[in-house]
N, C-alpha and C positions, 0 to 999 in steps of 0.2 A: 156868608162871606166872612172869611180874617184874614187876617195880615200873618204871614211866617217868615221868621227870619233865623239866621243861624249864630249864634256867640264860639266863644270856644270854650264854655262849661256849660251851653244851655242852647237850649230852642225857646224864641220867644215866639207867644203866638198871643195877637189880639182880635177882640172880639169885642165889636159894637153895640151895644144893646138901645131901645129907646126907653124913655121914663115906662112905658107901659109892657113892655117886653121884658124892663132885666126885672121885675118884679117876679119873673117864672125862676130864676135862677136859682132866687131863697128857697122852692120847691125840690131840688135838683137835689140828688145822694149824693153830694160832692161834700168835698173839704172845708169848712167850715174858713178858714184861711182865704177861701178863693171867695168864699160868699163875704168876708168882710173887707176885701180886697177891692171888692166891688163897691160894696159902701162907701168905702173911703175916696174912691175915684170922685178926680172933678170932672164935670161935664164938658167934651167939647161940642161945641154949639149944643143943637138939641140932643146929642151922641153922648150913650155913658159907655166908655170904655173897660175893657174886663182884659188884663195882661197876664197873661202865665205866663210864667219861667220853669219851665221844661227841665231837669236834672237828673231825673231818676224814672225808671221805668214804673216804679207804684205808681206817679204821677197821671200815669195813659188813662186810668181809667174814666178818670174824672174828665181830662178834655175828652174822651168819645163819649161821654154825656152831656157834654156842653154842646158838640159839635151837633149831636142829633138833637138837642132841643132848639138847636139854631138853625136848624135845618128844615122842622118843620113849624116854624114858625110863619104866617102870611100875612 
């Protein structure tokens, strides 16, 4: 599951992780930006949140590797 929403320079899209799930994240071929992104997030409640900002189409690839690790997560 994430959150989308629309700006007028960007898509934001957030994504939940738990203390033991976003640990898969650092694994991910992604942006290295997005993995300290992550880091840097404060926790809500037990929830670590992960926000992209959307601008650029290079951006795609990294959320459909978010989105499939999120996907098969259980």
């Amino acid at each position: 599951m994430f959150w989308f929403s629309l700006w007028v320079h960007c898509i934001k899209i957030s994504f939940y992780f738990t203390a033991k799930t976003s640990v898969g994240v650092y694994d991910l071929g992604i942006s290295e930006k997005i993995k300290d992104n992550l880091r840097k997030s404060d926790n809500v409640g037990k929830m670590i949140p992960l926000i992209l900002d959307i601008d650029k189409r290079t951006q795609l690839p990294d959320l459909w590797t978010i989105v499939r690790y999120k996907k098969n997560l259980k």
